[in-house]
C-alpha positions as CSV (number, residue, x, y, z in Angstrom):
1,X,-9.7,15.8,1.1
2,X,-6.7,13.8,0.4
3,X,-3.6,15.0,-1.5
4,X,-3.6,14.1,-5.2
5,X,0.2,13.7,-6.6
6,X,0.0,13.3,-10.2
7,X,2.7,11.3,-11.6
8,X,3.7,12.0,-15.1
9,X,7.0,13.1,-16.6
10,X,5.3,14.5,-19.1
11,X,5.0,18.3,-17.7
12,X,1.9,19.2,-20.3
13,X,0.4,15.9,-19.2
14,X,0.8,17.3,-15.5
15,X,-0.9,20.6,-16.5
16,X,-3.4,19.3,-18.5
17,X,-4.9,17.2,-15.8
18,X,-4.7,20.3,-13.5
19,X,-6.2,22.5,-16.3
20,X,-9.1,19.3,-15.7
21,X,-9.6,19.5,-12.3
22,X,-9.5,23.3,-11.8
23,X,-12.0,23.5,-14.3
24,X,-14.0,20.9,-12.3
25,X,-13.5,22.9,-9.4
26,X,-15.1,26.1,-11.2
27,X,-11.4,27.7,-10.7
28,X,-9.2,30.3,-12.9
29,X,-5.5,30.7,-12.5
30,X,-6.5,34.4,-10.9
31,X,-8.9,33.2,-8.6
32,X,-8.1,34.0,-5.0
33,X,-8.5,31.4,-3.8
34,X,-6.0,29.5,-5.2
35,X,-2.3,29.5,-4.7
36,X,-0.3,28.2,-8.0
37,X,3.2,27.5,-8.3
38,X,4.1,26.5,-12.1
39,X,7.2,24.7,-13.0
40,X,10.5,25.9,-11.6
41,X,9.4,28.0,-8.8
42,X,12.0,27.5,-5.7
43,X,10.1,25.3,-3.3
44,X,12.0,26.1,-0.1
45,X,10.5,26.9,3.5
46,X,9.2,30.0,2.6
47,X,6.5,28.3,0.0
48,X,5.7,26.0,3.1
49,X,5.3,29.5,4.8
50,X,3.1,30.5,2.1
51,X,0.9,27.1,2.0
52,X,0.3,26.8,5.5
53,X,-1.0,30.6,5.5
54,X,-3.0,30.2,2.2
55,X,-4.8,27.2,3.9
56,X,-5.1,29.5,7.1
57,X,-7.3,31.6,5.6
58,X,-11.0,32.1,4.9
59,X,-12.3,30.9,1.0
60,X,-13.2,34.4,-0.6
61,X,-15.9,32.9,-3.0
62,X,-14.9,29.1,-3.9
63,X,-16.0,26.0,-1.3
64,X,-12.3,25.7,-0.2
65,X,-8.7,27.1,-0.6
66,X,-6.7,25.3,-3.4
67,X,-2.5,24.8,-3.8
68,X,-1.2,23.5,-7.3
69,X,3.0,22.6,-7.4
70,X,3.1,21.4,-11.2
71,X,6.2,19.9,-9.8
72,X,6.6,19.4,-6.3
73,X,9.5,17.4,-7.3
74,X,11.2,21.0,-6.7
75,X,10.3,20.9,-2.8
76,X,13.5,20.8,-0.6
77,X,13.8,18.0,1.8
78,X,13.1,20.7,5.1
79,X,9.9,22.0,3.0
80,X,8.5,18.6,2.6
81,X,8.7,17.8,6.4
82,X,7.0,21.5,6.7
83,X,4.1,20.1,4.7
84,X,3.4,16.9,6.7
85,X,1.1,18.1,8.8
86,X,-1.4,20.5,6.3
87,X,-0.7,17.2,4.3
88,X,-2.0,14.6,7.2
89,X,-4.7,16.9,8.4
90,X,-5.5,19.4,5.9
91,X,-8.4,22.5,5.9
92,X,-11.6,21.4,5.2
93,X,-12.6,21.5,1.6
94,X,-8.6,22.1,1.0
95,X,-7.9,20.4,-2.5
96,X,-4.0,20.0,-2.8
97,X,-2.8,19.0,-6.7
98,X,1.0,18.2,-6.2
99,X,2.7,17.4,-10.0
100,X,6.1,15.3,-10.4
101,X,7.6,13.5,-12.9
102,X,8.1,10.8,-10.0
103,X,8.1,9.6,-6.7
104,X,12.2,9.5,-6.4
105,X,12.5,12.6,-5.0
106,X,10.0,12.9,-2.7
107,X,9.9,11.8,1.2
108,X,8.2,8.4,1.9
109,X,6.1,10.3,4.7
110,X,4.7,13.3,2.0
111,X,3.8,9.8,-0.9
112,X,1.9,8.2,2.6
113,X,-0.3,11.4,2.7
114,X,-1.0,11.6,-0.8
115,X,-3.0,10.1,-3.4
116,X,-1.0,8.9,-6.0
117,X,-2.4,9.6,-9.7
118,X,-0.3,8.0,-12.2
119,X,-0.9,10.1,-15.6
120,X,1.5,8.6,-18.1
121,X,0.6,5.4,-20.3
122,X,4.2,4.2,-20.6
123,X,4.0,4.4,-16.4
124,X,4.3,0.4,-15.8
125,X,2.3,0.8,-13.0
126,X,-0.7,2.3,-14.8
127,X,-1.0,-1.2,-16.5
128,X,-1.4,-2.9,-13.5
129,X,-5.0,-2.8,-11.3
130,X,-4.8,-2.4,-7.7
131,X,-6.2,-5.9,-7.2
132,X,-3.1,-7.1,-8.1
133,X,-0.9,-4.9,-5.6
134,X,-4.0,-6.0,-3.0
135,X,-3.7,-9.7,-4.2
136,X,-0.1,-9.9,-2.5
137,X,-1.0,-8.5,0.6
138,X,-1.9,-12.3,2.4
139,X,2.2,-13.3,0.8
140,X,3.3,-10.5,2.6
141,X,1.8,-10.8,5.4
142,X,2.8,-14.4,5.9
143,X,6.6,-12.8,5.3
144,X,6.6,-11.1,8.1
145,X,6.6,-14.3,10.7
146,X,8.7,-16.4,8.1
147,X,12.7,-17.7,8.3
148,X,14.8,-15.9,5.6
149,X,15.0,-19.6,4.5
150,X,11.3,-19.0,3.8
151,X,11.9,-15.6,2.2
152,X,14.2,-16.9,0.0
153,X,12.5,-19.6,-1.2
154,X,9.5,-17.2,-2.0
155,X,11.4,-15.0,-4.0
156,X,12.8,-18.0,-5.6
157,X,9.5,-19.1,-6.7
158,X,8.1,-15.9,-7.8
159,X,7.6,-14.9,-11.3
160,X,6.2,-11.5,-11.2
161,X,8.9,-10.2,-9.5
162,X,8.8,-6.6,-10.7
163,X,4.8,-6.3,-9.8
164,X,5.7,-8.1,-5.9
165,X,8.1,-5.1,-5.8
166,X,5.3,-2.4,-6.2
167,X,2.5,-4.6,-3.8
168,X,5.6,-4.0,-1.2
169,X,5.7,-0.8,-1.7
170,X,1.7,-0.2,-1.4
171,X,1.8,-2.0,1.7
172,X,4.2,-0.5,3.4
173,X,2.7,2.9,2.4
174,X,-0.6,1.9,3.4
175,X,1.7,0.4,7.0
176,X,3.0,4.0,7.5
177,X,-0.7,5.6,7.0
178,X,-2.0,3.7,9.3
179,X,0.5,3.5,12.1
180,X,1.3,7.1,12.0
181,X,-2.5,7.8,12.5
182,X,-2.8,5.2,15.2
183,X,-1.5,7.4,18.6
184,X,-0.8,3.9,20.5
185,X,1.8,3.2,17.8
186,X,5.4,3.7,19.5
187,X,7.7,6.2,17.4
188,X,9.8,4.1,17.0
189,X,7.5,1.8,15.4
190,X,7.2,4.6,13.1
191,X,10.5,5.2,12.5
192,X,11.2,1.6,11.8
193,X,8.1,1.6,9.0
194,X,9.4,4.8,7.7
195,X,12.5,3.4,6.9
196,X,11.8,0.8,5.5
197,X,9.3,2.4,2.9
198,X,12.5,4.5,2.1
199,X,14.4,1.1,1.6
200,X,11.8,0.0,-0.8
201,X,11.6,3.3,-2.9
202,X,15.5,3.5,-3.3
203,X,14.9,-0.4,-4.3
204,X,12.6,1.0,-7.3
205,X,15.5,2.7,-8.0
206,X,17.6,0.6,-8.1
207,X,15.4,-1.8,-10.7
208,X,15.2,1.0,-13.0
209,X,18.8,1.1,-13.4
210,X,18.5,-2.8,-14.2
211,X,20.2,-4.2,-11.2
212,X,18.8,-7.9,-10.7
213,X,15.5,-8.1,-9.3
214,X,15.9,-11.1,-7.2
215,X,18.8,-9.7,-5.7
216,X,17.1,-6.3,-5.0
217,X,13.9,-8.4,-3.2
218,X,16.1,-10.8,-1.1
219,X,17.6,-7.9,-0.1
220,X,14.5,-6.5,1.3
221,X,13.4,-9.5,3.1
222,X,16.6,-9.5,4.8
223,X,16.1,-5.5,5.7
224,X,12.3,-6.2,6.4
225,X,13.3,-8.5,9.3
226,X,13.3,-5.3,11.6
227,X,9.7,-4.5,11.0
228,X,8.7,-7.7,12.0
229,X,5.9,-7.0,14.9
């Protein structure tokens, strides 16, 4: 089963969904077979430590072994890399609930693995469908073999500007998923996908701070120019 992050930066709103799901799940916070870690626990290595060996073992009495982080946001850079693989391949019946208040801080390669749950109404992206993120993926596409002239001249024309910026971002997740599953895919095909995905997430940034939008995406078409293959 796939990773669920659940975005909210609303901590309660994190729990509360938890709560849901555990309760789902036929789960207390005592049971054995799950491994919590509530808000501000130090998420270094040695909770990686403790994840992978949770998962290693045996369920006692549920289906599957469980791991909640109401904010994984915590996780150090070193113990997100430790996580890829239990993330990319995890135990059967594993359910893994990972809580943040956003995506900012964590890697590109742990938001490809995951599910992304977006809990908060004021969330801009919780107004928006996926068809819409889907509906750009033909634009995008056609991006890739088109002249920065061409680019530019797209971006010029566009009027959702803000919702193109989070279609780029599902797609290039979505890119990363798929080429990192594909073992015929070059490394450093993956690297160059990785990258950029990290390009586009420090873009989000940057639009949240109010920096121009056009600027931010004729920016990107100019980086995107090295994943073009």
């Amino acid at each position: 089963m796939i990773a669920r992050l659940l975005i909210s930066k609303e901590p309660q709103s994190r729990i509360n969904e938890v709560t849901r799901i555990l309760t789902q799940e036929n789960l207390s916070l005592n049971h054995p077979d799950l491994l919590y870690f509530p808000e501000g626990s130090k998420l270094g290595i040695e909770s990686a430590r403790q994840i992978k060996e949770h998962f290693s073992l045996k369920p006692y009495s549920a289906k599957g072994r469980v791991v909640v982080l109401e904010d994984a946001s915590a996780l150090t850079p070193e113990a997100q890399n430790a996580l890829l693989k239990t993330l990319e391949e995890p135990p059967e019946y594993a359910l893994i609930l990972l809580g943040a208040p956003s995506e900012d801080t964590l890697l590109p390669t742990v938001l490809s693995r995951c599910q992304t749950i977006y809990l908060s109404k004021q969330n801009p992206r919780s107004h928006r469908t996926p068809t819409s993120e889907v509906g750009y993926n033909g634009d995008i596409q056609k991006l890739l073999g088109s002249s920065f002239e061409e680019r530019f001249e797209y971006i010029e024309k566009l009027k959702e500007r803000g919702e193109f910026l989070q279609a780029l971002i599902v797609f290039w997740r979505n890119r990363l998923h798929l080429v990192t599953k594909n073992a015929a895919i070059d490394n450093k095909v993956i690297n160059e996908v990785r990258n950029f995905l990290h390009e586009l997430l420090r873009a989000e940034k940057w639009a949240k701070q109010n920096v121009n939008i056009r600027a931010i995406l004729e920016y990107l078409m100019l980086v995107m120019s090295k994943n073009d293959r």
